[in-house]
C-alpha positions in Angstrom: -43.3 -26.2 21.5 -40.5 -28.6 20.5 -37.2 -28.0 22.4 -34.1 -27.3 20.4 -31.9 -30.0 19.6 -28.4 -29.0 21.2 -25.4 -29.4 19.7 -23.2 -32.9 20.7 -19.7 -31.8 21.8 -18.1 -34.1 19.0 -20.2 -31.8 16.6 -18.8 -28.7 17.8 -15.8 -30.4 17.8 -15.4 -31.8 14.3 -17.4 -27.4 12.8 -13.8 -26.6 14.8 -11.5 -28.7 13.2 -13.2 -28.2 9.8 -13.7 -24.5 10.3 -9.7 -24.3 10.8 -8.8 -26.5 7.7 -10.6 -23.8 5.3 -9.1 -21.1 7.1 -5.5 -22.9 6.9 -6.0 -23.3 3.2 -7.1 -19.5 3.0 -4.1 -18.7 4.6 -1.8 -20.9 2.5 -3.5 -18.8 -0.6 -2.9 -15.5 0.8 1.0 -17.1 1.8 1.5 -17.8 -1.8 0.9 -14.3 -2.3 3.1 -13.0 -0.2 4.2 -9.3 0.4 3.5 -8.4 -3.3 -0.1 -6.5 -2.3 1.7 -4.4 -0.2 4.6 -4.3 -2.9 2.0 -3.1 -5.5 0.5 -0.8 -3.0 4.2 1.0 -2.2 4.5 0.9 -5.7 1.3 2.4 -6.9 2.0 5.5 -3.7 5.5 5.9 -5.1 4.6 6.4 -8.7 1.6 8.7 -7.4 4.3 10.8 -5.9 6.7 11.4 -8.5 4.2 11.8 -11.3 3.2 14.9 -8.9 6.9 15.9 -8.5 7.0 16.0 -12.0 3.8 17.8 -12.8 5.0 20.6 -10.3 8.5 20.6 -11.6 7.0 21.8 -14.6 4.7 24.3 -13.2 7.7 25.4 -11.6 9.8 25.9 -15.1 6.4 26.9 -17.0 6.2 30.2 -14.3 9.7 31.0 -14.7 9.7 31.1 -18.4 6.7 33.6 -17.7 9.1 35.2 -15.5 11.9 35.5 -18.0 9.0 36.7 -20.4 7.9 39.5 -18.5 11.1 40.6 -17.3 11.8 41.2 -21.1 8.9 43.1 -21.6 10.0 45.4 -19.1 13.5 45.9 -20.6 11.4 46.5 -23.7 9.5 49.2 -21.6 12.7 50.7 -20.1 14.8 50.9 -23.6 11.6 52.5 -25.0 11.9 54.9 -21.9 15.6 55.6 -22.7 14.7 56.2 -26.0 12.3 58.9 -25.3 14.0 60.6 -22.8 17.2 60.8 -25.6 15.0 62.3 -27.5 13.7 64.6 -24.9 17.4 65.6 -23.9 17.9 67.3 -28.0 14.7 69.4 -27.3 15.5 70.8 -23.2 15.6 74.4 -22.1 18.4 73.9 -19.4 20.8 72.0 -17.5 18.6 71.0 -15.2 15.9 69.2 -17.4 18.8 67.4 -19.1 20.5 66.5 -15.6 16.8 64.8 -14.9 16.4 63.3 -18.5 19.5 61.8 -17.7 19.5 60.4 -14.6 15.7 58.7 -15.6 17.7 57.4 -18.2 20.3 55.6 -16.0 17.8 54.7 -13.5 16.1 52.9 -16.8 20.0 51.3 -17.5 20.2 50.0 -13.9 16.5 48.7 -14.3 17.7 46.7 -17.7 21.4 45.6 -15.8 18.8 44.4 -12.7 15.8 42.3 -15.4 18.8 40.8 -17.5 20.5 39.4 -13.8 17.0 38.3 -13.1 16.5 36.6 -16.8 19.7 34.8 -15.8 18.9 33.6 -12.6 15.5 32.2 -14.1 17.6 30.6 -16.6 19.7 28.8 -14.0 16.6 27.9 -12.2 14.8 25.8 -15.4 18.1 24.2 -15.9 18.4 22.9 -12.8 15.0 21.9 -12.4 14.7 20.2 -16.2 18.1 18.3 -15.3 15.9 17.1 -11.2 12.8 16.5 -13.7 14.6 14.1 -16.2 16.0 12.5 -13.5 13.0 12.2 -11.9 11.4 11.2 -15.1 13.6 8.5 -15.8 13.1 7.1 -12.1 9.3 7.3 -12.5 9.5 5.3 -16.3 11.7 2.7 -14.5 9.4 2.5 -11.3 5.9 2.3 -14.0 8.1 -0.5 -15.9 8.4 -1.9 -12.2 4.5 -1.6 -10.9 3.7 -3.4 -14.3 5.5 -6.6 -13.5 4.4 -6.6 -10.1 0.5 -5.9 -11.2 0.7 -8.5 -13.8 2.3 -11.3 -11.1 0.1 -10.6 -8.5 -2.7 -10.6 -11.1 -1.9 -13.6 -12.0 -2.1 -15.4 -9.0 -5.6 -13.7 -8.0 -6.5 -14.9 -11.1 -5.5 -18.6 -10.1 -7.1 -18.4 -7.3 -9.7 -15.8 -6.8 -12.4 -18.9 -7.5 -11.3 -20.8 -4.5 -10.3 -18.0 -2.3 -14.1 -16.6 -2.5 -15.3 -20.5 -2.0 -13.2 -21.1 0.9 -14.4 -17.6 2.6 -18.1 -18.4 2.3 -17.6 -21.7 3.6 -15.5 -20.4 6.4 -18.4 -18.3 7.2 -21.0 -20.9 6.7 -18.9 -23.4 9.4 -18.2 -20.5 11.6 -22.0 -19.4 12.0 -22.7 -22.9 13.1 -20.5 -22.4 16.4 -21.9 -20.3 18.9 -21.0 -16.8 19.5 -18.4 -17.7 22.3 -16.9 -20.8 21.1 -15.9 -19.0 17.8 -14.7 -16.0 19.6 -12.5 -18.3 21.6 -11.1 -20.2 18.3 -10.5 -16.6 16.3 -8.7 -15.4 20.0 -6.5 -18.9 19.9 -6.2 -18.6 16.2 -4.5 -15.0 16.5 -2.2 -15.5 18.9 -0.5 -19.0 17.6 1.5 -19.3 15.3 0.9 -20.7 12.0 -2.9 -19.5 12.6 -3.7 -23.2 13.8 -5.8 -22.8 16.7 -7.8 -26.5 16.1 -4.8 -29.5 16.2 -5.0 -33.1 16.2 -2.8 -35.2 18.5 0.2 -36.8 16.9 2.5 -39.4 17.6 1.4 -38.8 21.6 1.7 -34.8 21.5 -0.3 -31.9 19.5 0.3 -31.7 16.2 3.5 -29.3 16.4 4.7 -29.5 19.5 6.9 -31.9 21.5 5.0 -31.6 24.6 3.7 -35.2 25.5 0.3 -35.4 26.0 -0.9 -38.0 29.1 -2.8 -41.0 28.5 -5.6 -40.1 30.0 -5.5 -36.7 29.1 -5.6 -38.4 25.4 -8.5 -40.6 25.7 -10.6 -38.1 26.8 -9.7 -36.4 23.8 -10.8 -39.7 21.8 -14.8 -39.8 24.0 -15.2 -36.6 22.4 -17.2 -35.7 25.4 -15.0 -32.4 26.5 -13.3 -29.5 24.6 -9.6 -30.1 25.1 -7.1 -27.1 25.7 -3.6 -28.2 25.4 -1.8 -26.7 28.7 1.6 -25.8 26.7 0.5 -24.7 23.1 -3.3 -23.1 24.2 -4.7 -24.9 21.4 -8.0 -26.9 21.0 -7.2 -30.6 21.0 -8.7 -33.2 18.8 -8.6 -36.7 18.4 -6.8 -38.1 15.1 -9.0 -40.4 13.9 -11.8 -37.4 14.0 -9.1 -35.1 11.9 -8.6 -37.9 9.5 -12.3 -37.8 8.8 -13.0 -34.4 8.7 -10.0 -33.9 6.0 -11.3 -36.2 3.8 -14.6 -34.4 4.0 -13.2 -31.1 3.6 -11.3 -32.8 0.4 -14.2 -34.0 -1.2 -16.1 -30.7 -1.1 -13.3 -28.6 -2.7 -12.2 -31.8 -4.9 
């Protein structure tokens, strides 16, 4: 059985440095972007929310107007009651049947008095809550006016670059499978705690690329055998050599030329 070929250093070395120029270029994508996702998203919650304000603002009104309806129905009821018991009063035997007659007639007045305060009140209430639901409805048409820019810029830019952004990520994936488990758990561990996201830098000028932190002479043409993986003691970044970056950017050019 033939024995697997392992991986040279300088391989893994250059699947780093190239896995992190595709991811940098993702992230410069998703930078151009922005906050506006999450803008849209607030947006889109907002809008949600005072479209159901509204909606129960006018279940509110619709009820009360049944309110005010069926409080007139019963004034209806109670002058109807008044008018019978009027009636009633020209036709009694005694004091005592008009005494009752009249005080179910007053208690039919007081009823009336009570449904007309109510019919009031209910009227207050709608005109309150039509004056909270223009408001609101004005808000809401300025807010949709709003969500419509924002969807059509952020649309826009997906649009631009949806193509790469869905090249880049399958190409991130096919570099990052060709790492081993621990040496990409390491890079996505580096890459989440720097800044910028660069976990893979090249040395510069005698230091890694964005830092002024010197980096020894020997330390640096170890770096340049490509025989070790290089952590930079101030930064906690991978180190590589800039001759290899050079290279590897002009390959990474070429494919998404």
């Amino acid at each position: 059985m033939a024995k697997k070929k392992e991986i040279t250093v300088e391989a893994k070395l250059r699947a780093l440095y190239d896995l992190q120029l595709i991811d940098s270029r993702i992230d410069e994508i998703r930078n151009v972007r922005g906050e506006l996702p999450l803008e849209v998203e607030d947006l889109e919650d907002e809008v949600a929310g005072l479209n159901t304000r509204v909606s129960n603002l006018g279940e509110d009104v619709t009820n009360l107007e049944t309110d005010i309806k069926n409080k007139k129905l019963a004034i209806d009821e109670s002058k109807a009651l008044m008018a019978k018991y009027e009636e009633q009063q020209k036709n009694v035997r005694n004091n005592r049947e008009f005494d009752s007659l009249a005080k179910e007639t007053e208690y039919q007045e007081l009823e009336i008095e009570l449904a007309e305060k109510r019919i009031n009140e209910f009227k207050a209430k709608i005109e309150q809550k039509k004056q909270v639901i223009a408001t609101t409805t004005e808000k809401l048409n300025r807010q949709e006016t709003h969500l419509g820019h924002k969807k059509s810029e952020l649309d826009a830019i997906l649009k631009e670059t949806e193509k790469e952004e869905a090249l880049l990520k399958s190409k991130s994936e096919e570099f990052s499978k060709s790492l081993d488990a621990h040496l990409f758990a390491a890079y996505s561990r580096i890459r989440n705690k720097v800044k910028n996201g660069l976990a893979v830098v090249s040395i510069e000028r005698g230091a890694s690329g964005g830092s002024f932190f010197t980096i020894p002479p020997q330390v640096q043409l170890e770096i340049a055998n490509r025989k070790k993986i290089t952590i930079d003691e101030h930064s906690g970044r991978i180190l590589v050599d800039a001759a290899l970056a050079e290279e590897e950017k002009q390959k990474i050019d070429k494919i998404f030329a």
